[in-house]
N, C-alpha and C positions, 0 to 999 in steps of 0.2 A: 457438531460433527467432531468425534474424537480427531485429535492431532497425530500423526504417524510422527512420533519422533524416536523411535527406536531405528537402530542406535542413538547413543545420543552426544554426540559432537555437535551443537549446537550453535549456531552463529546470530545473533541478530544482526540487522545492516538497515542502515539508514540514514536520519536528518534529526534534527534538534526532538524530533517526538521521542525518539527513544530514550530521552531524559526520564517521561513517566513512568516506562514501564523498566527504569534501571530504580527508580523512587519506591516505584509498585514493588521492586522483589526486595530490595534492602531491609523496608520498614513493613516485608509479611504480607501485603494485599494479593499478592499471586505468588505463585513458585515453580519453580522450576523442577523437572525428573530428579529425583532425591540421587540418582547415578549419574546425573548428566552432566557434562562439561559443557560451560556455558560463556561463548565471550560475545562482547560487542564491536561493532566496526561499521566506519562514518564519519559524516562530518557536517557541521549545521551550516547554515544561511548558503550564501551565493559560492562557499568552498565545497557545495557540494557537487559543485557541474564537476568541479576538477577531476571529479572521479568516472572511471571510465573501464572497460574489460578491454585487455590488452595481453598481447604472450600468454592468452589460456590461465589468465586469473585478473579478479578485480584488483584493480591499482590506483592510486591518488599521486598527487604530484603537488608541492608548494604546498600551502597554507594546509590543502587538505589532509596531506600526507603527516605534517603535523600533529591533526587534528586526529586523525586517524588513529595513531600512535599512543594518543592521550587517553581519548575511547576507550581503545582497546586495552594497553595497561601489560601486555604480553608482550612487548615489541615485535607484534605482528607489522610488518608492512605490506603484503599483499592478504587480497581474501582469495585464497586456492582452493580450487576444489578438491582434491584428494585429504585435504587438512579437517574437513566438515560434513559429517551425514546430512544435516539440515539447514540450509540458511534460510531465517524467517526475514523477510525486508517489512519493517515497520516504517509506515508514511512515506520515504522513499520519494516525494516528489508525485506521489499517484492519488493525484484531484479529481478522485469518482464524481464531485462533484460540478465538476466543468460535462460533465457525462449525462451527470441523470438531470440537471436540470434545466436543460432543451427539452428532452423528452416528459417530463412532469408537465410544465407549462405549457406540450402540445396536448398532453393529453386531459389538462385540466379544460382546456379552451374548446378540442371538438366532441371531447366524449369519448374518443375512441384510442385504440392503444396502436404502436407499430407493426406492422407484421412482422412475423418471424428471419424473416429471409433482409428486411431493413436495418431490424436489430443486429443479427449474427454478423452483417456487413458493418455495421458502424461500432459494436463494438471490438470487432478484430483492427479494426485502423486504430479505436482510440489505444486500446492497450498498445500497440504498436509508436504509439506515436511518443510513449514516455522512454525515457533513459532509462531511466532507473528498470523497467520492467525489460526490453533490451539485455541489460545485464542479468539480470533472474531468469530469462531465456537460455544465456548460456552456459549459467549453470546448472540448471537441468538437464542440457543437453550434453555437462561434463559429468552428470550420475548425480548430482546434487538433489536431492529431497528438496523441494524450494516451497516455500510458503509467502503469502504475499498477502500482507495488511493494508491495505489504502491509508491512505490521509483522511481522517474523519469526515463528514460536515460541521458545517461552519458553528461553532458554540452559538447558541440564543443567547444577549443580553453582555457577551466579551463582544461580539464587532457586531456594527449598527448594518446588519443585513438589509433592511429593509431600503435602506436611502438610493437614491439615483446613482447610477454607475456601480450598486454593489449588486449582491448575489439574487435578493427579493425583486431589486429596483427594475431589473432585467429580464426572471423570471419568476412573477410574483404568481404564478399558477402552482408552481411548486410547493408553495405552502400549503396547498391544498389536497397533496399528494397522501395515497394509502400506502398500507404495507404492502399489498400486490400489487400496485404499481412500480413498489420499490422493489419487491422482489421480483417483478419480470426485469427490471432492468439489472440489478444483480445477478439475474441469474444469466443475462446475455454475457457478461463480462468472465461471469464464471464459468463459461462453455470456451469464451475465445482463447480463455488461459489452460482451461486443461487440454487443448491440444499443443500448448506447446509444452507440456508437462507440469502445469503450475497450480497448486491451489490458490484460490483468492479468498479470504476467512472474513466475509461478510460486517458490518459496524452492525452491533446489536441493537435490536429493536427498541428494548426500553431505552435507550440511549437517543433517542430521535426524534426533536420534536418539530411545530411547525411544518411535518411534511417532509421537510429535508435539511 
């Protein structure tokens, strides 16, 4: 799906992932609108709860605010909405994967998929249920163009998925899982966000193995 990022005031916001795609634009693997003004804003590990929508823009406080500041490189301290046509939140805390795989593993186990009306309800809680997407709510509803990356699944072969107490160990039906299965669950996620004005830009297919 093409990107609306016209204009282009551009903001990424997030968590330590946006290290890759600050790596990805530096060293040429992607790029950015050849007009577009582009900053970052954020902050990694357990400094990112400190961040929070407050007085009608995102704010950090302590370490975050710090952290923030470094990110960013503009001595931006707030992310305001009147400041940005676009804010993308990359990983942001938003574990599609705590999502799709209940649903994988029920439906590798009976055969059948959720209803419509099960889905649309459980994914409107989940999205709901993250911060970070909270804050991408309100700035949409401040005129913000908001785009919204998830946090990948989990690398095959970096964390030992399979073992008891992790991702497989729990729901080991998910490895079984199709791309229509992935995409109806995508797609419920993606319905619950565009009503609150939000796109959600999908992890690419070639990118996926194992199912999930």
């Amino acid at each position: 799906m093409p990107l609306p990022l016209e204009p282009n005031r551009i903001c990424f916001f997030g968590d330590s992932q946006m290290g890759s795609l600050r790596h990805a634009l530096r060293d040429g693997f992607t790029e950015a609108p050849a007009d577009a003004h582009v900053e970052f804003w954020g902050a990694t590990g357990p400094s990112f709860r400190l961040i929070e929508w407050r007085d009608g823009a995102v704010r950090a406080k302590g370490r975050a605010l710090e952290m923030a500041l470094t990110i960013n490189g503009n001595g931006r301290e707030a992310l305001v909405p009147a400041d940005f046509d676009t804010v993308i939140f990359y990983g942001a805390r938003f574990r599609v994967t705590e999502f799709f795989g209940p649903y994988l593993h029920w439906i590798d186990e009976t055969g059948q998929v959720p209803s419509s009306a099960v889905l649309q309800a459980s994914a409107k809680t989940f999205v709901a249920y993250t911060r970070a997407y909270r804050i991408a709510r309100e700035l949409a509803k401040a005129g913000c163009n908001v785009l919204f990356v998830p946090a990948p699944f989990y690398t095959d072969g970096i964390t030992d998925i399979d073992r008891q107490g992790r991702f497989l160990g729990f729901f080991p039906g998910a490895a079984r899982a199709t791309a229509d299965h992935r995409a109806l669950l995508c797609g419920a996620l993606a319905d619950a966000a565009a009503q609150d004005g939000i796109i959600i830009v999908p992890q690419p297919e070639d990118t996926v193995t194992r199912g999930a």
